[in-house]
N, C-alpha and C positions, 0 to 999 in steps of 0.2 A: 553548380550550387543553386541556379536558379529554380530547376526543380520542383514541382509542388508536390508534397507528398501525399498518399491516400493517408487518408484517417478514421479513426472509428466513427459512425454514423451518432447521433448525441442516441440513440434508443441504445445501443450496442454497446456506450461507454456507460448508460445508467445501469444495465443490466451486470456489466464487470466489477462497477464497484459494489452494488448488491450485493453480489456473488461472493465477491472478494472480504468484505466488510462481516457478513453472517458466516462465512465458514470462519473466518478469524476467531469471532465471538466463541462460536461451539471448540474449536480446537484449542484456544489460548486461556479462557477463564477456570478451566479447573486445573491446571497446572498453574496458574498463575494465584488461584487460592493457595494453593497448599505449599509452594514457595513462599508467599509475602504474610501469609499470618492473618491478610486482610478479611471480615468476613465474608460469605457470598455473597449475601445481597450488596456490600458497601464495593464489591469486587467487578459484582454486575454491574453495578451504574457506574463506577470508574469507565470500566473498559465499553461501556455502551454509550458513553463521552465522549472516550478516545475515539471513538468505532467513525463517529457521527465526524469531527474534527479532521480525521481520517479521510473518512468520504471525502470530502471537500479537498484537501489536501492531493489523494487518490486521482480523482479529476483533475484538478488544475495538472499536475505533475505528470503523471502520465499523456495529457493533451499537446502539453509543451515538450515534454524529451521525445513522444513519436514523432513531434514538427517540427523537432529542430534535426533529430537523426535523419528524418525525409529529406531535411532541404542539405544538408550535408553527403548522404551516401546516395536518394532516390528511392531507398529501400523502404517498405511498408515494416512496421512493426512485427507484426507475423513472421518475417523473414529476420527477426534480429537475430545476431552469432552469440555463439553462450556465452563468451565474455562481457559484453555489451550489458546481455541479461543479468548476470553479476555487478555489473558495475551501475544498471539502474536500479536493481534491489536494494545496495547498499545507500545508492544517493536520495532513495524515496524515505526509508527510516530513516537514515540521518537527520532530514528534514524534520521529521515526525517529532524523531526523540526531541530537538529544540523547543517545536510545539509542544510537545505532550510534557512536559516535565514539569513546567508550574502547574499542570490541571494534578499531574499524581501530588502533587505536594500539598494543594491546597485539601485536597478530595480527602486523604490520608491524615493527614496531620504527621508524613514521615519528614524528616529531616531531606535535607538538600541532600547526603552522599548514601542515605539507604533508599531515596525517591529516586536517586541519580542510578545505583544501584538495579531497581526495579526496572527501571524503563531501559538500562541497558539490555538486563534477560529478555524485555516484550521485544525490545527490536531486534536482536537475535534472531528470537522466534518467528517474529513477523518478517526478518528478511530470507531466512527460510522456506518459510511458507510462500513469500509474494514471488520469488524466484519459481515454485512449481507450479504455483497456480496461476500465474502469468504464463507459462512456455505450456498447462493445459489448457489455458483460456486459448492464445494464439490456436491449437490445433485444432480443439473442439469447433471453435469460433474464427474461423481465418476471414482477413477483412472483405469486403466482398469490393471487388475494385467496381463495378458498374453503380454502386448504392451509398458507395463511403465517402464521408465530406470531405471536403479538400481545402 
């Protein structure tokens, strides 16, 4: 367990949640209009909130579950089993939804259980999404072990 494990380099993790943060936006705000009733523009700067809250979020979460899996298995990120992958998808929106939920409330003017409602559909969608696009970020991008912090 002593272990220290390779990590994404900070250029490498800005560039994932970038990545990560803007394909969301393009793939989740028109479905997420025409589900919630919300208008676009008022839908756009919700989830361009979220997006940013996210980011932040994104970073911290992802920096600590690849450091804590490292010092536990040795294993770099890139190398996680698809369960693992599943089981940090789900723990990354879980997080989010607790964060996110008083921004959709205030931002809306919806109620606690149609705002509770909404941000359960986005974390669906986003644990979805962050399950493919993390296991194509890992392949596109596999960690470079000579360059990756530790």
């Amino acid at each position: 367990m002593s272990q220290r494990p390779k990590l994404r380099s900070l250029p490498d993790r800005i560039r994932q949640v970038a990545l990560f943060e803007v394909g969301g936006l393009l793939l989740i705000t028109p479905p997420f209009v025409w589900l919630s009733g919300v208008p676009l523009a008022d839908s756009l700067g919700l989830l361009a909130i979220i997006a940013a809250v996210a980011g932040l979020w994104n970073a911290l979460y992802n920096t600590a579950f690849d450091w804590i899996e490292g010092r536990f298995t040795g294993r770099p990120a890139d190398h996680r089993p698809l369960l693992l992958r599943a089981a940090h998808a789900v723990g990354f929106e879980g997080g989010l939804l607790l964060i996110s939920l008083p921004i959709i409330i205030y931002w809306t003017g919806m109620g606690w259980l149609a705002a509770l409602i909404a941000d359960i559909g986005l974390a669906l969608a986003y644990v979805a999404y962050a399950f493919v696009f993390n296991l194509l970020y890992d392949r596109v991008f596999p960690i470079d072990r000579e360059t990756s912090a530790v």
